[in-house]
KEROLO-961121 format. One line per field, with one value per residue (C-alpha): residue in one letter; x, y, z; chain; residue number from 1. Coordinates in nm, 3 decimals. Example, Ala and Ser with C-alpha at 12.3 -4.5 7.8 and 13.67 -1.06 7.14 Angstrom:
<pts>
code <- (a, s)
east <- (1.230, 1.367)
north <- (-0.450, -0.106)
up <- (0.780, 0.714)
unit <- (A, A)
pos <- (1, 2)
</pts>
This chain:
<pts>
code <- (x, x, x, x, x, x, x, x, x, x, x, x, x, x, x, x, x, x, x, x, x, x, x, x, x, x, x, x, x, x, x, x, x, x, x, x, x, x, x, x, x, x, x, x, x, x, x, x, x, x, x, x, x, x, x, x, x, x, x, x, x, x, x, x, x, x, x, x, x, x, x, x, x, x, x, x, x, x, x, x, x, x, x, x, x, x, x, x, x, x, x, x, x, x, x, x, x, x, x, x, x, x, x, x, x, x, x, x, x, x, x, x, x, x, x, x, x, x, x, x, x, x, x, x, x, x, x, x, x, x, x, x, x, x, x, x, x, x, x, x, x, x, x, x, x, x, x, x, x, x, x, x, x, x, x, x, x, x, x, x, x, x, x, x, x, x, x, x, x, x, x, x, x, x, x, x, x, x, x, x, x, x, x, x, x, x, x, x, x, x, x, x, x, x, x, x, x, x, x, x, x, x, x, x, x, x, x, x, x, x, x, x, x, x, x, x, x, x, x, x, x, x, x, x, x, x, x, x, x, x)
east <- (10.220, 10.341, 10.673, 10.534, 10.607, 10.337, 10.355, 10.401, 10.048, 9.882, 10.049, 9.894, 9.923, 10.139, 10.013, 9.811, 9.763, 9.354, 9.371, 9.482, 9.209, 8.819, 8.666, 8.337, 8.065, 7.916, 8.202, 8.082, 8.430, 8.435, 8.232, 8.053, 8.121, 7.885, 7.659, 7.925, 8.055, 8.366, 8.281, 8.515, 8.371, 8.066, 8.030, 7.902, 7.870, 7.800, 7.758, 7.774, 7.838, 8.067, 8.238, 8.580, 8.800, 9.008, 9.362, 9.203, 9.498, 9.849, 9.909, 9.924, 9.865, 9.532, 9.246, 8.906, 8.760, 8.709, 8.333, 8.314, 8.076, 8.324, 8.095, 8.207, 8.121, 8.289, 8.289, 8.352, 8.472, 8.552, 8.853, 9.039, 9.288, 8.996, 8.783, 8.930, 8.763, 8.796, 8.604, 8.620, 8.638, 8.450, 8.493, 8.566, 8.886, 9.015, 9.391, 9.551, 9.749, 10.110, 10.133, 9.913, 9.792, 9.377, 9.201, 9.084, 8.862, 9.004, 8.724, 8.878, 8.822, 9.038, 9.049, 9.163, 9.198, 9.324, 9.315, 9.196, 9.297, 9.135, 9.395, 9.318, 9.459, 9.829, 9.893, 9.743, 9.466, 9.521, 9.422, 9.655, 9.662, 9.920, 10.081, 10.367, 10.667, 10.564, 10.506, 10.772, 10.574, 10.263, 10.385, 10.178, 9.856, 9.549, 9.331, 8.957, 8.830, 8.495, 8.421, 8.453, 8.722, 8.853, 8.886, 9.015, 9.381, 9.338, 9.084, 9.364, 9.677, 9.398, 9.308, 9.668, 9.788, 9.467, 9.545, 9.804, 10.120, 10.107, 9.790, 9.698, 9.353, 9.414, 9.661, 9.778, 9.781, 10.064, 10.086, 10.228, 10.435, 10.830, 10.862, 10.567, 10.317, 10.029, 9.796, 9.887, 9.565, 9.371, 9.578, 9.722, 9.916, 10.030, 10.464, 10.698, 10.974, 11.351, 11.598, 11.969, 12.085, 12.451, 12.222, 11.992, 12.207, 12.237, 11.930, 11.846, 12.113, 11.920, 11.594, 11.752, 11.914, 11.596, 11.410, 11.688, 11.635, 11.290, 11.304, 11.578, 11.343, 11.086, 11.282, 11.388, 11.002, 10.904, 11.175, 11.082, 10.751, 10.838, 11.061, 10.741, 10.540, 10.806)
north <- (9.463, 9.773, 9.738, 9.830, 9.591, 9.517, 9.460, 9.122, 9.138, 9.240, 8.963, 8.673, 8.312, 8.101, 7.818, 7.557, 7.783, 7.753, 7.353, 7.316, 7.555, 7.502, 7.774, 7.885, 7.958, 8.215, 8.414, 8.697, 8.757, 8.318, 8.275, 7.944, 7.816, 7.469, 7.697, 7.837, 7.457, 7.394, 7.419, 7.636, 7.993, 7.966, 8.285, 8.470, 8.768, 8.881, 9.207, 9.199, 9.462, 9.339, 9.490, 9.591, 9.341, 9.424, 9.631, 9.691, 9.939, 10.077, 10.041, 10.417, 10.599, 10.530, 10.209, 10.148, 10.149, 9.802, 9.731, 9.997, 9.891, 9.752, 9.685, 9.445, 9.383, 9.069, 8.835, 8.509, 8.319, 7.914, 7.823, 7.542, 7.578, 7.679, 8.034, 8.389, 8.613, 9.015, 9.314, 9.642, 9.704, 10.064, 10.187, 10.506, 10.512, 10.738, 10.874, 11.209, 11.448, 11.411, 11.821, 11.944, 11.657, 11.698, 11.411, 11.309, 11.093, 10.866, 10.759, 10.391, 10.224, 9.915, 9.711, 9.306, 8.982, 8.636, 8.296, 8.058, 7.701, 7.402, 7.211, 6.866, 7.046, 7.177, 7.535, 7.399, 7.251, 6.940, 6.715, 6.559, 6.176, 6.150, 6.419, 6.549, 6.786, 7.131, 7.302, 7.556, 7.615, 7.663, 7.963, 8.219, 8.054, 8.022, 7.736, 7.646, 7.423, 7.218, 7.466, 7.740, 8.028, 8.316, 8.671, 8.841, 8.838, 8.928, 9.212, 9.370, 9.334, 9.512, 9.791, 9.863, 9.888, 10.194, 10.360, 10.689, 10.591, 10.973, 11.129, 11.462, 11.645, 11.808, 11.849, 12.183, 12.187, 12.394, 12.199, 12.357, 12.673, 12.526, 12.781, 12.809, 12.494, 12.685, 12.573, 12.782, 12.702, 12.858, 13.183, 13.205, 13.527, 13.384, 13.477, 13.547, 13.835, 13.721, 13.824, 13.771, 13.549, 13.828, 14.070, 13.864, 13.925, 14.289, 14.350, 14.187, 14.386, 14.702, 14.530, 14.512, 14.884, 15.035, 14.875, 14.999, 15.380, 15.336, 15.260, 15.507, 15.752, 15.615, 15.636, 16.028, 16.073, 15.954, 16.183, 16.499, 16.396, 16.356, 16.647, 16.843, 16.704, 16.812)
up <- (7.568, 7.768, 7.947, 8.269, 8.556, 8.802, 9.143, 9.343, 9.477, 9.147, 8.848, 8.732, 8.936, 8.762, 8.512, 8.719, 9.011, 8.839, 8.818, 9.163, 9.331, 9.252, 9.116, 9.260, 9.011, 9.281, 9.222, 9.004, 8.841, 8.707, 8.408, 8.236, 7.906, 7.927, 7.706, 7.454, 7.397, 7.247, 6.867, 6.721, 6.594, 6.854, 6.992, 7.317, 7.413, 7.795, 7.992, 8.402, 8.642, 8.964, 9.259, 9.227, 9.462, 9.732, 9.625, 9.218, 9.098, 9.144, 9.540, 9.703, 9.374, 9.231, 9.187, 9.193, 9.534, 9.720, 9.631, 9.337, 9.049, 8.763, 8.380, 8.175, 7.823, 7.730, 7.387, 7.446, 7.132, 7.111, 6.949, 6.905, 7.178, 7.435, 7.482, 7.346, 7.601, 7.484, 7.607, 7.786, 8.168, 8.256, 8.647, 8.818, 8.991, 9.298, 9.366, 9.433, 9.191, 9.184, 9.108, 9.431, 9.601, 9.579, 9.557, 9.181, 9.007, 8.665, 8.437, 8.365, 8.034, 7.999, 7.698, 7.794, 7.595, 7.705, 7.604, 7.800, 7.753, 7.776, 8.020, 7.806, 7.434, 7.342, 7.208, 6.886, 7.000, 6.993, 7.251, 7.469, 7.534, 7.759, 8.038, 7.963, 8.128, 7.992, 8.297, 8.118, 7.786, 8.047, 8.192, 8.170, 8.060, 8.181, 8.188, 8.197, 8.462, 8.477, 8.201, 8.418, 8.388, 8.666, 8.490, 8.795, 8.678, 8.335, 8.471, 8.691, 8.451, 8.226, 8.447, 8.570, 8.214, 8.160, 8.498, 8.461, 8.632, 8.736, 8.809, 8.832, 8.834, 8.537, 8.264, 8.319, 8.667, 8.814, 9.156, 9.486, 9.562, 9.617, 9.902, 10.068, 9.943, 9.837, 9.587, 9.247, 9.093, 9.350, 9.307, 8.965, 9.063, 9.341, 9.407, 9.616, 9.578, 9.485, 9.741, 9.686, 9.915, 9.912, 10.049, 10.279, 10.589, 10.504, 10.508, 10.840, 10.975, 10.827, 10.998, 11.335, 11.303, 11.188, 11.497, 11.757, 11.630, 11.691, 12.045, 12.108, 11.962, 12.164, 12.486, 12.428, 12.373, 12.629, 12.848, 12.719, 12.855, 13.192, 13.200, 13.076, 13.366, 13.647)
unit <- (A, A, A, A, A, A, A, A, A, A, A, A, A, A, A, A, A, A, A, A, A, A, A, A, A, A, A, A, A, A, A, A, A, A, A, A, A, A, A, A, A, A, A, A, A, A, A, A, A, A, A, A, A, A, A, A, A, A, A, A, A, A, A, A, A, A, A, A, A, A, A, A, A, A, A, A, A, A, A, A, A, A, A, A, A, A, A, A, A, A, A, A, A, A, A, A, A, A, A, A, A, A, A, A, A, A, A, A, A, A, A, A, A, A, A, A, A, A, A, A, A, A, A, A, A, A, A, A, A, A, A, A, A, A, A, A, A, A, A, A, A, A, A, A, A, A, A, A, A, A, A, A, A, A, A, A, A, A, A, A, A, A, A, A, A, A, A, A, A, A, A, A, A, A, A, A, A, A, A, A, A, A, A, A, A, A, A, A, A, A, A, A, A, A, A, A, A, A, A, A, A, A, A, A, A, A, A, A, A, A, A, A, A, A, A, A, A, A, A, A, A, A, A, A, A, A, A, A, A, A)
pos <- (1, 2, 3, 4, 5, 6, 7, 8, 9, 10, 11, 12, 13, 14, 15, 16, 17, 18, 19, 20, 21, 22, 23, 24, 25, 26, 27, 28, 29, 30, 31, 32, 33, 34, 35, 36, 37, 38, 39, 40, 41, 42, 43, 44, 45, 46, 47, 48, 49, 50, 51, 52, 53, 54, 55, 56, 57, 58, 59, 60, 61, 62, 63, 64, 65, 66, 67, 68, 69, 70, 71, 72, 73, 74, 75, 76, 77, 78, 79, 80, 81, 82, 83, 84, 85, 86, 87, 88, 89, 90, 91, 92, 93, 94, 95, 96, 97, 98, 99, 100, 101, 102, 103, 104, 105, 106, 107, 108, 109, 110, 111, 112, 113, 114, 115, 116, 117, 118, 119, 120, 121, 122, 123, 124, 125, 126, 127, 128, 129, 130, 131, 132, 133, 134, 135, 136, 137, 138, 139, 140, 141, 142, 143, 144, 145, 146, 147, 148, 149, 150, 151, 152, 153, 154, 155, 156, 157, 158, 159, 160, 161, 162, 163, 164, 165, 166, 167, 168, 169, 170, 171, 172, 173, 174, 175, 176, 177, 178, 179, 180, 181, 182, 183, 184, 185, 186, 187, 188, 189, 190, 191, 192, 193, 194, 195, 196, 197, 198, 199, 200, 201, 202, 203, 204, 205, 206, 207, 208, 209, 210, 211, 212, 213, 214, 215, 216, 217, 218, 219, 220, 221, 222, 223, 224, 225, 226, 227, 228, 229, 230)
</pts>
């Protein structure tokens, strides 16, 4: 597992978050496992294209937008501790380039797997006669309920772990002029002279002489010319 940490909004509900709120089968992102049953090695395999939910990636960076068709291609395999669910998550998602800020697009392809326990067996499948205080060896895990299981969490820890931390539109892109801001890949020649900062004030002082000759010279000019007239 990476070492990346995710944000509050986007990790997993804690261990019996599932068992205390009903799951609704309508839900496109719960799935059914009355017809996989719970004989170990039964296998299923399932493909279903859903809308991305609400805040689907790495908060002001890049995600999937709200509503965004997400495929899944899942296998669902019984085991004796409950349902191994792996598969691969394809999307599209949006952000903007780190280097020079244009928008981007990130074809996603996010690989996920997650155990989902039956809430009435141990660790080792074996079922459990009387409750017990493990709430602490529970952490983490998620459960099955009425047969039914939620993959949203497992989908996002999944898709934040395939999305680039960093984004950019291409790999060599050369970002934004430091002085000026201009897009370098839109003029690859694109500089700006060095000046020594020593001679910087010299030079304006040259500026300002330069432009005082030239209205002296202007003024005498336009002297003679009057002089002429008279």
């Amino acid at each position: 597992m990476s070492g990346r940490t995710f944000p509050t909004e986007l990790r997993r509900p804690k261990a019996g978050t599932a068992l205390n709120a009903r799951l609704d089968h309508r839900n496109p992102l719960v799935f059914d496992t009355h017809e996989l049953g719970r004989r170990p090695g039964a296998l299923q395999r399932l493909t279903r294209t859903v809308d991305a939910p609400k805040d689907f990636g790495i908060h002001g960076v890049v995600g999937v937008p709200e509503g965004a068709p997400v495929e899944l291609d899942l296998r669902l395999e019984s085991v004796m501790e409950g349902v191994l669910v792996t598969g691969t998550a394809r999307a599209t998602a949006e952000g903007e380039c780190v280097r020079c800020l244009e928008p981007l697009e990130h074809e996603l392809d996010a690989d996920l797997q997650e155990l989902f326990s039956y809430p009435d067996a141990d660790d080792r499948g074996r079922v459990i006669t009387e409750p017990g205080d493990d709430a602490e060896d529970d952490e983490g895990r998620l459960f099955i309920e009425d047969g039914l299981f939620d993959l949203e969490p497992v989908l996002r820890d999944a898709v934040v772990l395939a999305l680039p931390m960093q984004p950019v539109c291409r790999e060599d892109c050369p970002g934004l002029c430091s002085e000026c801001g201009a897009r370098l890949a839109d003029d690859p020649d694109h500089h700006h002279d060095a000046v020594d900062l020593r001679w910087a004030a010299l030079q304006g002082l040259a500026a300002s002489i330069e432009a005082g000759d030239k209205d002296e010279m202007s003024g005498a000019e336009a002297g003679v010319d009057e002089k002429q007239e008279k």
